[in-house]
MIRO-89278 format. One record per atom (N, C-alpha, C): x, y, z; residue number from 1; atom name. Coordinates in steps of 0.05 Angstrom, whole numbers, plus 5000, padded with zeros to 4 digits. Layout:
N
@c1 X, c2 Y, c3 Z, pos NUM, site CA
...
This chain:
110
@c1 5017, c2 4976, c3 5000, pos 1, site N
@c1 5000, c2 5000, c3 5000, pos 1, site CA
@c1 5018, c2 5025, c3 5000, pos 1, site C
@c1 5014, c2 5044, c3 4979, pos 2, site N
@c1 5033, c2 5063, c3 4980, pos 2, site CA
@c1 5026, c2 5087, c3 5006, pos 2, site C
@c1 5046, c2 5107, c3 5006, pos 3, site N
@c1 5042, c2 5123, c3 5025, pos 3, site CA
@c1 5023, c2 5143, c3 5021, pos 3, site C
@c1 5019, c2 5163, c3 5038, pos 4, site N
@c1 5004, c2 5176, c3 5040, pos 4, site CA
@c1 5018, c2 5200, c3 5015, pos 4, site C
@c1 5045, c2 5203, c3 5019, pos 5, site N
@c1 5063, c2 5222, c3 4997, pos 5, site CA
@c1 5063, c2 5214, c3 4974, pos 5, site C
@c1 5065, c2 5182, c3 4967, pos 6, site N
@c1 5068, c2 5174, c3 4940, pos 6, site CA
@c1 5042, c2 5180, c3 4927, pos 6, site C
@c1 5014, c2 5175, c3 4938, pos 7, site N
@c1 5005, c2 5170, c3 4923, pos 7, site CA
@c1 4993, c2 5209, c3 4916, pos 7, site C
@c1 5004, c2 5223, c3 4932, pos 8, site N
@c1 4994, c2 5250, c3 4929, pos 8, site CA
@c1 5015, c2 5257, c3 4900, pos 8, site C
@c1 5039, c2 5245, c3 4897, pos 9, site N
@c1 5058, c2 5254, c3 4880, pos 9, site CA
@c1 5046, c2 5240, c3 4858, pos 9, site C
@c1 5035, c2 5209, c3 4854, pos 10, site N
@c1 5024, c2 5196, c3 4832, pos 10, site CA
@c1 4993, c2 5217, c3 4827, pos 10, site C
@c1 4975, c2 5220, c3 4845, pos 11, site N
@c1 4951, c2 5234, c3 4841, pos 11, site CA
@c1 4961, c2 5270, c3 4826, pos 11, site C
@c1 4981, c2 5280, c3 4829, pos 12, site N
@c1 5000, c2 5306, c3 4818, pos 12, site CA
@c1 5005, c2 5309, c3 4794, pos 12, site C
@c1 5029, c2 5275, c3 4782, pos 13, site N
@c1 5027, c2 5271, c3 4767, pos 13, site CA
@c1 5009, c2 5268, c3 4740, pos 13, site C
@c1 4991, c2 5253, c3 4752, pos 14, site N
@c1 4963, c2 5246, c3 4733, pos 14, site CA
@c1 4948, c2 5268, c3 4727, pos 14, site C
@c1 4949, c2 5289, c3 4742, pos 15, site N
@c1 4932, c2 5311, c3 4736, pos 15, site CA
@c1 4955, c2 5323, c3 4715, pos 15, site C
@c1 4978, c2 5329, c3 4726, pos 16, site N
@c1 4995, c2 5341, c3 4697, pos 16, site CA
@c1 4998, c2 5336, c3 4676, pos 16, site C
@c1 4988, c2 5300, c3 4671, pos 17, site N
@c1 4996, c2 5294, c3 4652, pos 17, site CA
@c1 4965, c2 5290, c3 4640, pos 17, site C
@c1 4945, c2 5300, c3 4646, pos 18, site N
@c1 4915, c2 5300, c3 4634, pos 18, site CA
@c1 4928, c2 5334, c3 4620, pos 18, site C
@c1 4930, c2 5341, c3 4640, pos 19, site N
@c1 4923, c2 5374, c3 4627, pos 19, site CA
@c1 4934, c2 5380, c3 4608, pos 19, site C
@c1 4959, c2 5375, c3 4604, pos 20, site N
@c1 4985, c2 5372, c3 4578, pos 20, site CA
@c1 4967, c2 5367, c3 4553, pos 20, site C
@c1 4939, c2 5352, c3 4555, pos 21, site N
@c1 4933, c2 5347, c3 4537, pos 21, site CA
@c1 4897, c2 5352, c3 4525, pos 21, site C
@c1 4902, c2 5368, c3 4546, pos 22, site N
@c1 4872, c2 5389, c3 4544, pos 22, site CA
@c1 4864, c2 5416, c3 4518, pos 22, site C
@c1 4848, c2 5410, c3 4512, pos 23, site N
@c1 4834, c2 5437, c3 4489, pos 23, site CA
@c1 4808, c2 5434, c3 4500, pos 23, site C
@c1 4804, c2 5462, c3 4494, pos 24, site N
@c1 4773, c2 5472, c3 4492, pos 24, site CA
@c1 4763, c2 5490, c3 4470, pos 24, site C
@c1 4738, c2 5499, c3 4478, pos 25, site N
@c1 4731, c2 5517, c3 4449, pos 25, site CA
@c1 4748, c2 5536, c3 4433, pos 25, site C
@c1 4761, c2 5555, c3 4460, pos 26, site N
@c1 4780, c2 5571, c3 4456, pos 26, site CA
@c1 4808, c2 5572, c3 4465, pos 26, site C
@c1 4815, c2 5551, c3 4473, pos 27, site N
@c1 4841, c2 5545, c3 4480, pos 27, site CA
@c1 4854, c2 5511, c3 4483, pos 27, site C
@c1 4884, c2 5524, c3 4480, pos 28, site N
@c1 4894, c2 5477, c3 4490, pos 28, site CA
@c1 4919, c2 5488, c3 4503, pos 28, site C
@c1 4923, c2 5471, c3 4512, pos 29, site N
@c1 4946, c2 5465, c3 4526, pos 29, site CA
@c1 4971, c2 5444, c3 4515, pos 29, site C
@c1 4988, c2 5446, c3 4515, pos 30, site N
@c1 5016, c2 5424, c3 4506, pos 30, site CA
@c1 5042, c2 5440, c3 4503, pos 30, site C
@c1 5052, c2 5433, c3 4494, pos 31, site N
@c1 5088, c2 5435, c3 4489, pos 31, site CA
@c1 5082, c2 5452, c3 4458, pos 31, site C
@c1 5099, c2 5472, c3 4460, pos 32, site N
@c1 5102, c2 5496, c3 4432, pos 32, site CA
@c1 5124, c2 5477, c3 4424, pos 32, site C
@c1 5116, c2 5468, c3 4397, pos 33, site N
@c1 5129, c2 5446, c3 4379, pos 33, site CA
@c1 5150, c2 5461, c3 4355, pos 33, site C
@c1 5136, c2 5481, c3 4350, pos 34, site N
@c1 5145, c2 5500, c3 4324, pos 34, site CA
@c1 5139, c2 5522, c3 4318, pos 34, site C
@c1 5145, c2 5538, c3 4313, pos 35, site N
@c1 5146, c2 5568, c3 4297, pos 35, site CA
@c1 5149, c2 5582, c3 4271, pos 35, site C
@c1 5144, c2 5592, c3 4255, pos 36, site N
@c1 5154, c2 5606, c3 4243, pos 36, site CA
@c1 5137, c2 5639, c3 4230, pos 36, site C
@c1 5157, c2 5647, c3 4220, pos 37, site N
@c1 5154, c2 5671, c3 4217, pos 37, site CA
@c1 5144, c2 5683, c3 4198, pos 37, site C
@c1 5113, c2 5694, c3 4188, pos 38, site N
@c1 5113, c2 5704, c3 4160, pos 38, site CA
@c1 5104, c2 5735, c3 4155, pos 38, site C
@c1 5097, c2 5743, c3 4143, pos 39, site N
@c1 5094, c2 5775, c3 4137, pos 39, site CA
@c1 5069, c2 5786, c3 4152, pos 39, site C
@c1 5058, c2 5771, c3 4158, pos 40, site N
@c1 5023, c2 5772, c3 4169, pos 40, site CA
@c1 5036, c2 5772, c3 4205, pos 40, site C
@c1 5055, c2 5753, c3 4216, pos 41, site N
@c1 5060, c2 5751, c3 4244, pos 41, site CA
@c1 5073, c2 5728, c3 4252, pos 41, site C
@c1 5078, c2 5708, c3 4268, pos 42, site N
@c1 5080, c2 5696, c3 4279, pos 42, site CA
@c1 5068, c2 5666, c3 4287, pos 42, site C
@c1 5073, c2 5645, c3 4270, pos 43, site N
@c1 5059, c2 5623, c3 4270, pos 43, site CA
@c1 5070, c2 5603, c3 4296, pos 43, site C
@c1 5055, c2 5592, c3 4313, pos 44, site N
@c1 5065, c2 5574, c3 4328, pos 44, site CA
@c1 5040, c2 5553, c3 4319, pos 44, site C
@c1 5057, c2 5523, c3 4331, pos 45, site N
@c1 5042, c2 5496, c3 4332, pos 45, site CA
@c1 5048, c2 5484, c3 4359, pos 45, site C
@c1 5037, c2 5475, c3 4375, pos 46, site N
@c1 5030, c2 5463, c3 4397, pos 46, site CA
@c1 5028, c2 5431, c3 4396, pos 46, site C
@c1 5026, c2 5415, c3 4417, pos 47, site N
@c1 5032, c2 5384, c3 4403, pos 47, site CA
@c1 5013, c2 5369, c3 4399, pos 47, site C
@c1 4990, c2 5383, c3 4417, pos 48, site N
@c1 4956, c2 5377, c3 4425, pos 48, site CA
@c1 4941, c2 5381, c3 4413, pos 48, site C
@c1 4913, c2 5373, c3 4402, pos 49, site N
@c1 4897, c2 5384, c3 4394, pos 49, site CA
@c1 4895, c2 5409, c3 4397, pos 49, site C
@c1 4877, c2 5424, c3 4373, pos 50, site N
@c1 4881, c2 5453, c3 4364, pos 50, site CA
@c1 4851, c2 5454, c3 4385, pos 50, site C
@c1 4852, c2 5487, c3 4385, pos 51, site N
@c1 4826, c2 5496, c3 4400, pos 51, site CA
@c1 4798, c2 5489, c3 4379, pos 51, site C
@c1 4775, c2 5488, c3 4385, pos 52, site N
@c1 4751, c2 5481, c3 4360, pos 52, site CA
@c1 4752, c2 5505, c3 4348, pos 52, site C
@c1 4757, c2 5527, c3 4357, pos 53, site N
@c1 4758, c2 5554, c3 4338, pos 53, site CA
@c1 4778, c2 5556, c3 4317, pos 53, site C
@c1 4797, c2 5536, c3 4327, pos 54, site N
@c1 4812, c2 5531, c3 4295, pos 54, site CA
@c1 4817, c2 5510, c3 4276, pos 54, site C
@c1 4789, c2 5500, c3 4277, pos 55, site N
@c1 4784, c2 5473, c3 4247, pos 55, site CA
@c1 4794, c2 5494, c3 4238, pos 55, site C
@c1 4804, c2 5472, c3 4221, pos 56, site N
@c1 4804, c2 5478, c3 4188, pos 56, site CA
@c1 4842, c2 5497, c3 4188, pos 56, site C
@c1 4842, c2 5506, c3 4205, pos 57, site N
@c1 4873, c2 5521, c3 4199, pos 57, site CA
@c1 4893, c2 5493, c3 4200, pos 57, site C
@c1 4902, c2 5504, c3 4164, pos 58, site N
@c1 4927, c2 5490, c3 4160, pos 58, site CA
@c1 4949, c2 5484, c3 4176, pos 58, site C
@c1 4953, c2 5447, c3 4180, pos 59, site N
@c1 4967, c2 5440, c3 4193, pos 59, site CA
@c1 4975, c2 5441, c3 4218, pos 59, site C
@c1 4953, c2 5460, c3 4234, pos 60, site N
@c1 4946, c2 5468, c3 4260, pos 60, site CA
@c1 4968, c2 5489, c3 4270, pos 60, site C
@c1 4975, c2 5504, c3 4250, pos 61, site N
@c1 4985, c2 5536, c3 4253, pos 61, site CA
@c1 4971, c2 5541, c3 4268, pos 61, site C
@c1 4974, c2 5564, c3 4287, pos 62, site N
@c1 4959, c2 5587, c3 4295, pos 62, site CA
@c1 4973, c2 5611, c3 4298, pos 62, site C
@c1 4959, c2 5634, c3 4281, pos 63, site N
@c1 4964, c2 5662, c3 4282, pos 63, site CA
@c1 4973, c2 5683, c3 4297, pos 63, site C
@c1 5001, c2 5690, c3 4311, pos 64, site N
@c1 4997, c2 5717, c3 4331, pos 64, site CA
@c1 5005, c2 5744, c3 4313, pos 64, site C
@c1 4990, c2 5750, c3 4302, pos 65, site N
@c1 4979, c2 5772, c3 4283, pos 65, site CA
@c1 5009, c2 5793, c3 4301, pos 65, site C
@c1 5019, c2 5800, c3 4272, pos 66, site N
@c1 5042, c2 5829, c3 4275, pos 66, site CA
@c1 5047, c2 5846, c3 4296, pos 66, site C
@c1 5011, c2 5862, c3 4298, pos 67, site N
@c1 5000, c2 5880, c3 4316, pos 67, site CA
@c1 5014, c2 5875, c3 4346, pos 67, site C
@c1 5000, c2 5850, c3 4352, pos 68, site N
@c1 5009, c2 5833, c3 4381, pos 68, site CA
@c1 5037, c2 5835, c3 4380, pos 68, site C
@c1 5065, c2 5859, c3 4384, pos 69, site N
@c1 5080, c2 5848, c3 4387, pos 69, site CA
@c1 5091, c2 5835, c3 4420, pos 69, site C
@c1 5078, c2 5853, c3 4433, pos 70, site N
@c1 5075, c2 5830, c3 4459, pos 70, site CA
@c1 5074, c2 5802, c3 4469, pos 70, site C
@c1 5059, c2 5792, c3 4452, pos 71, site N
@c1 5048, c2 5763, c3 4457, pos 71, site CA
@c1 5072, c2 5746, c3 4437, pos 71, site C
@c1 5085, c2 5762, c3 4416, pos 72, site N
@c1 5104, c2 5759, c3 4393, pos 72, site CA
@c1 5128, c2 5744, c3 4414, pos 72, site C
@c1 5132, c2 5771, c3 4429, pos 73, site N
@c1 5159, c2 5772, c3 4449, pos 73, site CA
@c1 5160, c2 5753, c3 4475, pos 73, site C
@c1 5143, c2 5753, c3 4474, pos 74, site N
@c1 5140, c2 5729, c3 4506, pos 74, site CA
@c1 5140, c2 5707, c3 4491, pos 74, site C
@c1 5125, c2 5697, c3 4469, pos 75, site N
@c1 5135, c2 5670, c3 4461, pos 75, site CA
@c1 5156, c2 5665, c3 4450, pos 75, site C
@c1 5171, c2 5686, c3 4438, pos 76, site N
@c1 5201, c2 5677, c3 4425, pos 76, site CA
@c1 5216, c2 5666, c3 4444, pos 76, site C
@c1 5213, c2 5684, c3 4473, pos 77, site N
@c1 5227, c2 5690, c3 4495, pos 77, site CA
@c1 5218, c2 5665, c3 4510, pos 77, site C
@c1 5199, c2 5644, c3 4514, pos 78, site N
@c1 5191, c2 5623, c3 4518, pos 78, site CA
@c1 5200, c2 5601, c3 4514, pos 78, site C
@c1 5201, c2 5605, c3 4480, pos 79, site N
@c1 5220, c2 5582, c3 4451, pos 79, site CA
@c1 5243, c2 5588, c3 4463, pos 79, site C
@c1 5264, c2 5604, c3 4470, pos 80, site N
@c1 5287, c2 5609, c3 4477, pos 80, site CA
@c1 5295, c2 5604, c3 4489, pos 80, site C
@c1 5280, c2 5607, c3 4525, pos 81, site N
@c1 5289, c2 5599, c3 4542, pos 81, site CA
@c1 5281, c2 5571, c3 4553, pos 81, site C
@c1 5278, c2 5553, c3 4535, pos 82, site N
@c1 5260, c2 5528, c3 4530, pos 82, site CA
@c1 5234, c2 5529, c3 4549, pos 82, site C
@c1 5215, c2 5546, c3 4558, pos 83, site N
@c1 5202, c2 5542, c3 4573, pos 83, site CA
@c1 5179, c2 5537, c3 4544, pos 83, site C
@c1 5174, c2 5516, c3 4541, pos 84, site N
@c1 5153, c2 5508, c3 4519, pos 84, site CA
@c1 5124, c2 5495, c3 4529, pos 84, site C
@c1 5117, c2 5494, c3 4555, pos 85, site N
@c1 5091, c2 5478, c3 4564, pos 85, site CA
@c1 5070, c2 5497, c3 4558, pos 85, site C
@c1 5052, c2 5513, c3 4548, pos 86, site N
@c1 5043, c2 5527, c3 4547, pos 86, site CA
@c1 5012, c2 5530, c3 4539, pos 86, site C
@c1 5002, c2 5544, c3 4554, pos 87, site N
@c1 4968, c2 5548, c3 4545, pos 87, site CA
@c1 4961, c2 5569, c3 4524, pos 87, site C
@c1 4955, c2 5564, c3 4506, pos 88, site N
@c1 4952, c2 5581, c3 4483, pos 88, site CA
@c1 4926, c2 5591, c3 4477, pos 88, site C
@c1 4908, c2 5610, c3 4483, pos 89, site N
@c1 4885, c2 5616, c3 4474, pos 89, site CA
@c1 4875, c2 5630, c3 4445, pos 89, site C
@c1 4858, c2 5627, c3 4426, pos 90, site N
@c1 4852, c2 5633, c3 4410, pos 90, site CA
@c1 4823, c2 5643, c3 4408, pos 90, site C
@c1 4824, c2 5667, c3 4380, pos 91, site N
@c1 4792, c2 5667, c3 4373, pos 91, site CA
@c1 4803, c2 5660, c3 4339, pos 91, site C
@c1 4774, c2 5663, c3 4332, pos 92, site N
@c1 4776, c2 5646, c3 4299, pos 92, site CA
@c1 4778, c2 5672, c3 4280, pos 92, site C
@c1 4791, c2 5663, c3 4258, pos 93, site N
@c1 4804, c2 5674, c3 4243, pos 93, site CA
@c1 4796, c2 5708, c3 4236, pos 93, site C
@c1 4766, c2 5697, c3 4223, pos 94, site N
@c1 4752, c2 5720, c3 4224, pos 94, site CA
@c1 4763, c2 5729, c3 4192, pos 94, site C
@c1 4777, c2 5755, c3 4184, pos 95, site N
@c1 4782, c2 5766, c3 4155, pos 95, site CA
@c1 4814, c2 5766, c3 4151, pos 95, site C
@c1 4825, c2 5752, c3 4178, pos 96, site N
@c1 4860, c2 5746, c3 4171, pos 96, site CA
@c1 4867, c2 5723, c3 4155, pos 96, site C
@c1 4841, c2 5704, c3 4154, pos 97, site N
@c1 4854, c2 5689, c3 4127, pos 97, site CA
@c1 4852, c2 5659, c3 4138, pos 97, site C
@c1 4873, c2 5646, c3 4133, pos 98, site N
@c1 4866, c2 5610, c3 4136, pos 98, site CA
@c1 4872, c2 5606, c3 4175, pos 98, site C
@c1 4879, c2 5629, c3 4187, pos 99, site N
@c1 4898, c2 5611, c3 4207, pos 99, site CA
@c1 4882, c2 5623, c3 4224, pos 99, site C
@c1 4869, c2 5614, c3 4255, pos 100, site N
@c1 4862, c2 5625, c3 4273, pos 100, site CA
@c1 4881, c2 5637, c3 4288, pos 100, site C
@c1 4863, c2 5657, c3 4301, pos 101, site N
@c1 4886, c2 5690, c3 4316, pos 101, site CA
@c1 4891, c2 5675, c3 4347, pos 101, site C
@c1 4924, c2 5674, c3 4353, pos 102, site N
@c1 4914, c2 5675, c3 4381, pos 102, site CA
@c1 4912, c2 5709, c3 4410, pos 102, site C
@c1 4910, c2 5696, c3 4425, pos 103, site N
@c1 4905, c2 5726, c3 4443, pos 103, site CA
@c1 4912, c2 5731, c3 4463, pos 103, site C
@c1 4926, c2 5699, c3 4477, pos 104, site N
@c1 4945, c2 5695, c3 4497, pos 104, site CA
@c1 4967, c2 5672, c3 4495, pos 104, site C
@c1 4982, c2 5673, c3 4506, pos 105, site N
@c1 5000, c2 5648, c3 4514, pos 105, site CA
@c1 5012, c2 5656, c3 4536, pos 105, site C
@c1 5013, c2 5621, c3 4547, pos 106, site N
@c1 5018, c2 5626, c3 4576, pos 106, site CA
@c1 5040, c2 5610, c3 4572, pos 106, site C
@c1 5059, c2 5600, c3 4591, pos 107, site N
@c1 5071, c2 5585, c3 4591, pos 107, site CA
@c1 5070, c2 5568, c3 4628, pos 107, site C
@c1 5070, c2 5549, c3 4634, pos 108, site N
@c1 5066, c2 5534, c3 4656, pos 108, site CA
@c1 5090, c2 5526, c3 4671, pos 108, site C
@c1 5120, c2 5529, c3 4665, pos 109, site N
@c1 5141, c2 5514, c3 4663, pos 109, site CA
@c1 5141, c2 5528, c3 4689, pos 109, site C
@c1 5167, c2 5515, c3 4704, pos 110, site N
@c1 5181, c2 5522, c3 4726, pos 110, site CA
@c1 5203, c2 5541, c3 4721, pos 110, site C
């Protein structure tokens, strides 16, 4: 019978490792997988399912539009300093085109 500590560290675990792999309407959670850079803003991919506000965006890009250079700078600065666990929220594309916009990123790391 494990201890009273183990099983709070196994019950810890299990919750971290559900959430890693959580989306909702407007947001998911996982590991920032990739990036890149195009004239429009800032593409990242995540490793999790995409939020439902972004069917349909190619290859599960999502958009941090130019404007946002804020949200631009904290995730380079994220990618960089490997802190990659991150909650990413979005709304849908709307008249920017194939890729849903996002409007936050968090990152979870230690």
């Amino acid at each position: 019978m494990p201890s009273r500590q183990l099983r709070g560290l196994i019950g810890a675990l299990t919750l971290a490792a559900s959430a890693s792999a959580m989306a909702g309407p407007n947001w998911t959670a996982g590991t920032l997988v990739d990036m890149s850079a195009v004239p429009e803003g800032l593409l990242i991919r995540v490793d999790t399912s995409r939020p439902d506000n972004c069917a349909g965006t190619p290859f599960a890009w999502m958009l941090i539009p130019a404007e946002r250079k804020i949200i631009i700078a904290a995730t380079m600065m994220f990618w960089a300093t490997g802190k990659r666990a991150v909650d990413v929220y979005t709304e849908p594309s709307g008249s920017s085109g194939a890729f849903c916009l996002v409007s936050q990123v968090d990152t979870h790391d230690a």
